[in-house]
C-alpha positions, -999 to +999 in steps of 0.1 A: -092+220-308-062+202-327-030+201-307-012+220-338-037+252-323-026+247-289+010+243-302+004+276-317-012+294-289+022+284-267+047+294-292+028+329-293+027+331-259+058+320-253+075+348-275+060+377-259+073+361-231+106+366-236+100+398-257+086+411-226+118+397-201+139+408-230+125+443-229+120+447-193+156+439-185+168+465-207+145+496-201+144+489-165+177+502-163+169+535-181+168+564-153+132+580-176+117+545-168+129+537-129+095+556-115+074+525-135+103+497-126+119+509-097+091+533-081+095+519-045+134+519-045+135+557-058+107+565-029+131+549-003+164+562-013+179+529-024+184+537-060+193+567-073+184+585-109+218+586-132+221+603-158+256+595-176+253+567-203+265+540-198+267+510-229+253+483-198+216+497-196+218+485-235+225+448-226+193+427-211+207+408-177+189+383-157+203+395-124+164+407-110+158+370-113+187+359-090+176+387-066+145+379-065+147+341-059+171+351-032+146+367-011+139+350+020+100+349+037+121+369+067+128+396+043+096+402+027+079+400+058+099+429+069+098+448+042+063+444+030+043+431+057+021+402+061-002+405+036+030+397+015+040+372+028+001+356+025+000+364-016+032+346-022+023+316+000-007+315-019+012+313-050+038+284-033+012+269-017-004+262-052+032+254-068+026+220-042-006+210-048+000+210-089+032+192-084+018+168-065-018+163-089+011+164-115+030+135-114-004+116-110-017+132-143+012+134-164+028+098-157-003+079-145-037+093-161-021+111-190-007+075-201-045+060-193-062+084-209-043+081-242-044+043-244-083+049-245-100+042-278-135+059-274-132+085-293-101+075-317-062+060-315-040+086-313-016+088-345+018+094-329+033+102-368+009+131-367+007+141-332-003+179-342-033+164-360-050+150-329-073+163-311-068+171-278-096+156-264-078+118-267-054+132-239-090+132-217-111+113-198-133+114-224-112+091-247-118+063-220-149+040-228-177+034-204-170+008-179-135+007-185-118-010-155-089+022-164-113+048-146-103+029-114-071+052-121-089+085-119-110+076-091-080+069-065-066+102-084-094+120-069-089+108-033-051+113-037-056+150-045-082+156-024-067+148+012-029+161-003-054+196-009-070+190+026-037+182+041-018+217+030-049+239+036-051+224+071-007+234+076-015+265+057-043+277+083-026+265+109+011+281+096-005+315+088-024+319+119+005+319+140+023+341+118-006+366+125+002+359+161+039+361+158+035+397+135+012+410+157+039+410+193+070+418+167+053+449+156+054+482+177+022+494+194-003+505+165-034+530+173-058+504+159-050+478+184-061+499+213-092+516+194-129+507+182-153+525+159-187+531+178-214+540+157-254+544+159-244+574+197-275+584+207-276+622+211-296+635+244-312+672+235-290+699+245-254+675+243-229+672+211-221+637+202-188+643+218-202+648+252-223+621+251-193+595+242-173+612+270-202+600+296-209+570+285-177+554+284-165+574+315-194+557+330-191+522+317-158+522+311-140+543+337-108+520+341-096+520+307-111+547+282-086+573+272-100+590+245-123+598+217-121+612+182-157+619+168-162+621+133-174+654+112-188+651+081-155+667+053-167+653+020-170+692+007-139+702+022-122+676+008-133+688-026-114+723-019-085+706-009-085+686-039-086+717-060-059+734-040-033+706-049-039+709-086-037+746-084-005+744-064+010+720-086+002+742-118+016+770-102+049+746-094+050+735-128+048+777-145+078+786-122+101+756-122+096+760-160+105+792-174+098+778-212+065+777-202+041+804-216+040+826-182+011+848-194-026+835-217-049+860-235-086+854-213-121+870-222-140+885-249-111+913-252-084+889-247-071+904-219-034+893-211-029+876-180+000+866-160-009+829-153+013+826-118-003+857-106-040+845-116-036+811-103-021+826-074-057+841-068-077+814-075-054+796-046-060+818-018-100+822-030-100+782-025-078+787+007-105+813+018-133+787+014-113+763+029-110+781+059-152+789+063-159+752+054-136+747+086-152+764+104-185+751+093-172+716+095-156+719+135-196+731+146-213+703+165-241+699+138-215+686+115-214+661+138-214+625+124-231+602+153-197+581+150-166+581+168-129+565+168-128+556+209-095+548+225-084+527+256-054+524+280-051+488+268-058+460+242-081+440+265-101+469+270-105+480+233-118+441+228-141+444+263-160+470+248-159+457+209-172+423+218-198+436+248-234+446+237-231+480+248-268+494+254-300+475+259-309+484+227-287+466+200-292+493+175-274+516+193-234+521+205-225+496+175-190+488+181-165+472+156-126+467+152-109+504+143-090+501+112-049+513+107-053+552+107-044+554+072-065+531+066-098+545+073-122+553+042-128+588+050-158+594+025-176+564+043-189+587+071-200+617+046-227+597+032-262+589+051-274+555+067-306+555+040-274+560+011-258+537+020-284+510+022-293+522-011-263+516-023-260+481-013-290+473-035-273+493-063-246+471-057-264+440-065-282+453-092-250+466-110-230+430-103-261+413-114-263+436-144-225+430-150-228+395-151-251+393-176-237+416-200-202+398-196-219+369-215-220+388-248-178+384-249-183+346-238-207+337-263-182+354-293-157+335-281-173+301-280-182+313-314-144+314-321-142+285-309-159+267-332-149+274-364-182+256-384-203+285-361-179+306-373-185+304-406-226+304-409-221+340-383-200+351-416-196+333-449-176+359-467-147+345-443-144+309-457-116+316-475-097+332-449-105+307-425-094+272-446-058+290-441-043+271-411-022+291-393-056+313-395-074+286-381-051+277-353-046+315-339-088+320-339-096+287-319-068+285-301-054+321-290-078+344-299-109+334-278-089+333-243-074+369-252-109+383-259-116+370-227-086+383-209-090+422-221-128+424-210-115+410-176-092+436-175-121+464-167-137+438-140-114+444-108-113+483-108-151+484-114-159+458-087-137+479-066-159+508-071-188+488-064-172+476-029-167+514-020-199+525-024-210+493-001-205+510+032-172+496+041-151+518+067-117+510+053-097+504+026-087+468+030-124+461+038-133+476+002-105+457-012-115+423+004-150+423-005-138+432-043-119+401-044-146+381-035-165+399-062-138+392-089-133+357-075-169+344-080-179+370-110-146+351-129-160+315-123-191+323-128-187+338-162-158+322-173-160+292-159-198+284-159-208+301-185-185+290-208-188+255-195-231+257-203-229+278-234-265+296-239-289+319-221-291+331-186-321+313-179-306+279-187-273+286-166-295+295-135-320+268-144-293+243-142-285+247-106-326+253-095-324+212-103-291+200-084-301+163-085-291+170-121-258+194-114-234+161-113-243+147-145-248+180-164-213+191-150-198+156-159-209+161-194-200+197-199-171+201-186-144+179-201-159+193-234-136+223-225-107+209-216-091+223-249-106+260-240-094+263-202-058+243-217-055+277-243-069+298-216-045+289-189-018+296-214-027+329-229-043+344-197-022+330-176+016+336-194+005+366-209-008+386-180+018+371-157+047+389-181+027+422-185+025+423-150+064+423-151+066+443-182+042+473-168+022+482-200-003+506-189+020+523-162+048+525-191+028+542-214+010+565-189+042+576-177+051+580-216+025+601-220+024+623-186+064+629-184+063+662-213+035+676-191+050+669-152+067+697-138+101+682-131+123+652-129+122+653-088+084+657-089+070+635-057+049+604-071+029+579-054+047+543-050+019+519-060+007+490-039-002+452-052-039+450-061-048+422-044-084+425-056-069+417-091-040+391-087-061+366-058-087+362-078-068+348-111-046+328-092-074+313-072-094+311-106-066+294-124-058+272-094-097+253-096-090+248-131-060+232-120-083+208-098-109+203-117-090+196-145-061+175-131-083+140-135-101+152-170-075+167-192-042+163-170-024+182-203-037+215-184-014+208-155+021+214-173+012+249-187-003+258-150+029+248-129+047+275-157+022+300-152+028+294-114+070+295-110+066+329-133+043+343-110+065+331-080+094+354-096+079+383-113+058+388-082+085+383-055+107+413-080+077+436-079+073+431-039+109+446-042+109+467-065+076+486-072+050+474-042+049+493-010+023+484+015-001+513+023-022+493+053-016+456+068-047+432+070-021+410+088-032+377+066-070+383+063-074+375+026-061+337+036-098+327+044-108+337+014-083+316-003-093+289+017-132+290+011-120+289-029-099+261-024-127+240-008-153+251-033-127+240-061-126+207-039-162+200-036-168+211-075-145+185-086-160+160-067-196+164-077-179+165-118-162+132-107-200+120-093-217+127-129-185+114-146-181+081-133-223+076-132-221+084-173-189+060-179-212+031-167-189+031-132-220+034-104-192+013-075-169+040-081-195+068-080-211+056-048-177+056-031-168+092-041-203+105-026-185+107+012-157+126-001-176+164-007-192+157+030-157+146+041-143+177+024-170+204+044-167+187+074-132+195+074-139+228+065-164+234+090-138+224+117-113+244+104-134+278+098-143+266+138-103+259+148-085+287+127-112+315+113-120+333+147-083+345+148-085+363+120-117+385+132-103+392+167-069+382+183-075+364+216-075+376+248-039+357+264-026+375+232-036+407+241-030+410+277+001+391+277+010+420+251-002+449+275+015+431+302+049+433+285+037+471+277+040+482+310+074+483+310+082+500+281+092+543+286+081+544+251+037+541+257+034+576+274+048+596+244+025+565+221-011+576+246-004+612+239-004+603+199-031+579+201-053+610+211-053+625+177-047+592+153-079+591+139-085+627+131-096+629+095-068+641+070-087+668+057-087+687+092-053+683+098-034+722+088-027+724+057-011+759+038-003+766+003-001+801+000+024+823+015-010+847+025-027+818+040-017+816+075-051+810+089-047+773+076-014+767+096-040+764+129-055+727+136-094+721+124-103+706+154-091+723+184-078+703+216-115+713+231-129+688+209-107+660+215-121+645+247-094+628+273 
């Protein structure tokens, strides 16, 4: 790729851009927009719809920047929890490590690289007629004394990397420490999830929690919640909201066509009246499915069990509870509102079906995804280009033509079929058999993570089949020097993708397309301007990934094409503003993980580490350098040794808080008037949603009474 395509590719980017800062400020200030801008402040009563005009929601103003730069960690922690906090350290925590790896690369192997001759003199008259590939290593001869440069480059980075992930660790777990005796007593702190009960003949699964833990645990059980099996009721209830809301919408609007013409006689209905009966035949089923659902042989051989204290929830999570380990499985409870309801509807042999579905699918996906990959290399190359189709010679000797196909196109090809990854690994994770949301969300973001390098990183990098990708790795004597040779040949790709993916989605994410248009769309059809709506929450599954993604380009890329650093460190300050606005603005938090995406974060980071290390290995074996390769072969054990004593030091405290944690916490409990109003609603937290009473019709007061009566909630 010539510099004048890159050159190209930014001023494109660049402009949308601004045309989307430009736009943004101005329609986020219209009152039809604030549910897509604003959702979170409307939902909390800070901001209210006005309707006057006023000439000022004309004029674009940078104030959202200044407020957003304003907010403090203190503030956000407060307001959006933890995880928050986490997502934007990730983003500062990366601002350091590319400001660092830049200076190095932009004054020191950026100047080395271009007073290389290997490939040809760079013609300073003409800069936008080099190639990029003489800012790279590869521009450096074999056995030049310069690559002495890059190799202390590579140490540099690597214990600066080591160094922050080691603070980072270190920082975040005492935040989790620090969150977790700031915030109020939670149900989940105090509960566990037993699965696998064992049902005597003649008992309910209820009574045979109750004896068991009043047994085994006689000092500090409270309660228990046992799960019933609601997937069809909450069908009904489904049902019944859209029904209600239809009938909301015919009699809030009067313009609406009250009556419709049904049947082969066209019969003329009053449409309030017949949806009104639909309602209360829905309610009516509602109410024998509750029935059906509160009997014992709706049972599900799982229950939410609650203790007087902390220490005793962990006691019984951590214990082997039965000789046989297959039975009384305990685990950590999720938030209430956390819980993945339709988890416990489906079977054990469904669900371990599903996890082979599961690999199948991803498996599946991954090789389909190459079909995009390989049309963009094709792109990318614009002699392939024209043997795929000769009829578009002409077209493609024109050179802005030129520039925009190899040097935006390919990466925005790229960017739209990643768009449909994240919601569709999502789906994947919640058919996995994962009890809660976060859970669901967490293992799609590892999904995203390594399905993103793998096909856009590694398959771009070894351009062909399947077979040859896998093949590659089955011989990993070979991986180095394969790698070594590979990968600088895409410097110029990952430069343009960094670029387009990276400033373009960054500003859409601001900008809101698909949540602008939908509301475009939806508003003639929504029953009224005060209609409740749903305040959206960050998908994490979505944003981690592509920062972690860009962030090993960033390191494997610093010491080979140090050009990509630049457009990285821009694509990192916009994401430190944009996302810190939406965190105010649109994001609410709907459950706290309390910092457990961090070690996933971390695991990238070190794999990014060790993958530039063994790229340095082939590199400096192929430059005729075997000193300097020998030396680097300590650093990737260095580097897992490091992480091995860290995922030792730092990793169990985000699967269980310790126990001085929790009992100094239940000591300081003991004081407090406030825990015998929080035991009394710590005995129903965990009932399922869709047993709660619930009424819609004026004729339905059989739903006002509770699903599960207090019988069935053991103390």
């Amino acid at each position: 790729m010539l510099v004048s395509a890159l050159l190209t590719s930014v001023g494109i980017n660049s402009g949308l851009c601004v045309l989307f800062f430009t736009l943004y400020s101005i329609l986020r200030k219209q009152p039809t927009n604030y549910e897509v801008y604003i959702p979170r402040l409307i939902a909390e009563g800070s901001s209210k719809r006005r309707s006057h005009f006023n000439l000022e929601r004309l004029i674009p103003s940078p104030g959202w920047v200044k407020r957003a730069w304003k907010l403090s960690e203190e503030d956000l922690l407060s307001t959006s929890g933890l995880d928050a906090v986490v997502f934007m350290r990730v983003i500062t925590f990366s601002l350091r490590v590319f400001l660092f790896a830049g200076v190095i690369g932009i004054f020191v192997l950026l100047p080395v690289n271009c007073s290389g001759d290997q490939l040809h003199d760079i013609d300073f008259a003409d800069l936008s007629n080099n190639s990029l590939d003489v800012f790279t290593i590869s521009n450096l001869s074999s056995g030049s004394k310069r690559l002495w440069a890059h190799f202390s480059a590579v140490y540099l980075v690597t214990a600066f990397v080591c160094y922050l992930l080691y603070y980072e660790y270190k920082c975040i777990t005492g935040k989790r420490i620090d969150f977790f005796h700031s915030t109020k007593p939670q149900p989940h702190q105090f509960t566990i999830l037993v699965r696998s009960i064992p049902v005597s003949a003649g008992s309910s699964v209820s009574e045979s929690v109750e004896r068991f833990f009043m047994e085994y645990h006689p000092s500090t059980y409270l309660s228990h919640m046992v799960v019933h099996r609601s997937s069809k009721l909450q069908s009904l209830i489904k049902d019944a909201k859209k029904l209600y809301k239809r009938i909301t919408h015919l009699q809030s609007e009067p313009n609406q066509p009250q009556y419709r013409h049904v049947g082969f006689f066209r019969h003329r209905v009053d449409l309030v009246d017949h949806y009104g009966k639909k309602l209360e035949d829905i309610e009516e089923n509602m109410r024998l499915e509750r029935s059906e659902v509160s009997l014992a042989t709706q049972e599900v051989r799982a229950a939410f069990v609650s203790f007087k204290s902390r220490y005793g929830a962990a006691v019984a999570f951590h214990m082997k509870q039965s000789i046989n380990p297959t039975e009384w499985v305990t685990e950590l409870a999720p938030e209430p509102n956390d819980v993945y309801w339709p988890f416990f509807s489906s079977s054990f042999m469904r669900r371990w079906l599903s996890k082979i579905v599961v690999i199948v699918a991803c498996v599946l996906l991954t090789i389909l995804f190459l079909i995009p990959v390989l049309v963009v290399q094709g792109l990318t190359n614009l002699n392939q280009l024209e043997i795929w189709f000769p009829f578009l010679k002409s077209i493609l000797t024109i050179t802005f033509v030129s520039q925009v196909i190899t040097g935006y196109l390919p990466s925005l090809i790229l960017q739209l079929f990643l768009k449909i990854v994240p919601p569709i690994m999502e789906f994947l994770s919640s058919i996995q058999g994962y009890i809660c949301h976060s859970d669901i969300e967490k293992s799609a973001c590892n999904k995203v993570l390594w399905f993103t390098i793998w096909n856009i990183f590694f398959a771009t990098v070894f351009s062909g089949s399947v077979l040859y990708q896998v093949s590659i790795f089955l011989d990993p004597k070979h991986i180095p020097a394969k790698l070594a040779s590979a990968v600088p040949a895409q410097a110029s790709f990952f430069i343009a993708y960094v670029v387009t993916s990276g400033w373009t989605s960054t500003s859409s994410e601001l900008f809101r397309i698909i949540p602008l248009i939908w509301s475009l769309i939806r508003k003639p059809f929504s029953c009224c301007s005060d209609e409740e709506f749903e305040v959206p929450s960050i998908p994490y599954h979505r944003d981690i990934p592509r920062i972690l993604f860009f962030g090993l380009l960033g390191i494997t890329y610093f010491f080979l094409a140090p050009l990509i650093l630049p457009f990285l460190l821009v694509y990192l300050c916009l994401a430190y503003i944009i996302y810190r606005n939406q965190f105010l603005n649109v994001y609410a938090p709907k459950y706290e993980t309390a910092g457990k995406f961090w070690p996933i974060v971390h695991n990238s980071m070190i794999f990014s580490l060790v993958l530039m290390q063994a790229i340095a290995i082939g590199l400096f074996t192929l430059k005729k350098l075997p000193l300097a390769s020998t030396l680097i072969f300590p650093l990737p054990v260095l580097t897992l040794l490091f992480n091995e004593y860290c995922r030792k030091r730092f990793l169990p405290n985000f699967i269980a808080y310790p126990a001085e944690v929790l009992i100094k916490r239940d000591r300081e409990d003991r004081y407090d008037p406030k825990m015998a109003e929080f035991y009394d609603n710590l005995v129903a937290a965990y009932q399922d949603p869709a047993l709660l009473p619930i009424q819609f019709s004026a004729n339905s007061d059989s739903l006002n009474s509770p699903l599960i009566s207090a019988a069935q909630v053991r103390h």
